[in-house]
N, C-alpha and C positions, 0 to 999 in steps of 0.2 A: 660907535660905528667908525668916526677916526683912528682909534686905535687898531680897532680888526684889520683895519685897512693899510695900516702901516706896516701892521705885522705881517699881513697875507695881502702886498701889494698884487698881484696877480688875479686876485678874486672881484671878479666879474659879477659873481653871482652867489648872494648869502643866505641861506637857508634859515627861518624862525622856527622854533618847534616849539608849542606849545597845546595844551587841554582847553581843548572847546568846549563848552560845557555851559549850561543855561544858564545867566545871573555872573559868568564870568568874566572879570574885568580885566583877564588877559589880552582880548582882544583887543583893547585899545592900547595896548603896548604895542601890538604887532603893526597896528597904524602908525604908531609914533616912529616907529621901525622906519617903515616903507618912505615916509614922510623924509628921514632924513639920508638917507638912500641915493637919491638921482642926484645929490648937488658932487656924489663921492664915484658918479657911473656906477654905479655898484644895483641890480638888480634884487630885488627877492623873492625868494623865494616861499613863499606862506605853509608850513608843516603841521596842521591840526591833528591832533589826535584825542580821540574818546577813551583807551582803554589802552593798556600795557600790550594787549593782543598786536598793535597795531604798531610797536617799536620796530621789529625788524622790517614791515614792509615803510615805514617814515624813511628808515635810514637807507633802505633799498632807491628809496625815490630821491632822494635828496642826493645820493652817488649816480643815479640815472640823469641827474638833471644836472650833472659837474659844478655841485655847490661847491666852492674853496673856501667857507667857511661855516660856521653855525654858530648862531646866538638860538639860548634857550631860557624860553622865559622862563623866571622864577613865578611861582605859585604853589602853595598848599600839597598839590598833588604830583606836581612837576619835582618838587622837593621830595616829597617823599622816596622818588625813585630815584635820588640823583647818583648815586653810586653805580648802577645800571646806563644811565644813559650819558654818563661822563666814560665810562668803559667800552659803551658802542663807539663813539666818537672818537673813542682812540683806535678802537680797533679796525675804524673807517679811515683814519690819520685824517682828520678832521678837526683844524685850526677850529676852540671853540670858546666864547665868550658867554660871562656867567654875571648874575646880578650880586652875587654876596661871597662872601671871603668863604667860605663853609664848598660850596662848588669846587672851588681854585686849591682850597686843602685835597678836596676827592678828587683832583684829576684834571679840572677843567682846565685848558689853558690860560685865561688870565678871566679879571672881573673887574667893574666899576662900578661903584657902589654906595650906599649908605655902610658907615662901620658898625653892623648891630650892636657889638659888647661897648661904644659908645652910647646907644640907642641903652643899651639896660641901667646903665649906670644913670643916667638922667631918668629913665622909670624911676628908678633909689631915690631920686629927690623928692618925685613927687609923691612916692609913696609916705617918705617922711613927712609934707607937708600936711597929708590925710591923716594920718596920724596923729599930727598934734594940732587936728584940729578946721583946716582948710576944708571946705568943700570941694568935692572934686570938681565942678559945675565951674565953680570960679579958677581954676587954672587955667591956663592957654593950653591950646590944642599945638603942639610943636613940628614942624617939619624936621627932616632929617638937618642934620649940621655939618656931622663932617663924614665925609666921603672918603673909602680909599681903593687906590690902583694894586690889585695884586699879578703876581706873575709867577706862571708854573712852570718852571727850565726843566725839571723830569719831564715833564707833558709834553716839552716842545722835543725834546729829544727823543723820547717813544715814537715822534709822528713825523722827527726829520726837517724839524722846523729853527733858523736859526733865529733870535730875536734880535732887533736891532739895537745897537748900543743906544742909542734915544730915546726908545722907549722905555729899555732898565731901567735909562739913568732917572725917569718920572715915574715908574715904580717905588712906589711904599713900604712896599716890601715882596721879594722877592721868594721863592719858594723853590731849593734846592733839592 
């Protein structure tokens, strides 16, 4: 949220969009969201949706309510579509924040994140470990480790948005 914030000082009001949906654990993102929210004056805006049918009227409400930005959570289903609703967002010029480098490739404007193809590489261990022998039972369950900042400059220039040199310069990498 500090970063959206630095990049779309102006934004007032941030829009979450994500798949509501029974058993889904999206919603306590949106919490964590709101949570860190009021300490940046930054408002949210909550954008649930059930069904693809319901993208154009999200994005409709989310420009009715002068969101200056969007965070979309990552999920299962929210992925699935990301090439669709990273293409609304631009098409709304809609500063947008993405949980995984895979988003930020498609369009998104930037992401902070766990680095999955870190994340696979450490499965490789432990699949070696089973392998030869280890139970999977006795492994450690692992949290993410290392995290990165990406940044999309075609995105920011489709939408008219200039980044600030301070933020590059904490970008990981950077996406021409």
């Amino acid at each position: 949220m500090e970063l959206l914030k630095e990049v779309v000082p102006k934004a007032l009001r941030v829009a979450v969009f994500w798949r509501t949906a029974p058993g889904s654990q999206d919603e306590d993102e949106v919490k964590q969201t709101q949570i860190s929210a009021p300490p940046l004056r930054i408002k949210i805006q909550p954008v649930p949706v059930r069904s693809t049918d319901e993208f154009q009227g999200a994005f409709a409400a989310i420009k009715k309510e002068n969101a200056g930005a969007l965070i979309i959570v990552h999920g299962t289903w929210t992925n699935s579509y990301r090439k669709e609703l990273v293409k609304l967002a631009i098409k709304h010029r809609l500063p947008t924040m993405c949980e995984t480098v895979y988003w930020t490739e498609d369009g998104c404007l930037m992401n902070y994140g766990h680095d999955p193809r870190y994340g696979w590489r450490r499965a490789a261990t432990y699949v070696d470990k089973i392998l030869k022998g280890t139970k999977p039972a006795d492994l450690p369950v692992e949290q993410p480790m290392k995290f990165e900042f990406v940044v999309n400059l075609k995105t920011a220039k489709q939408i008219g948005l200039t980044i600030p040199p301070n933020v590059l310069a904490r970008a990981d990498r950077v996406i021409r």
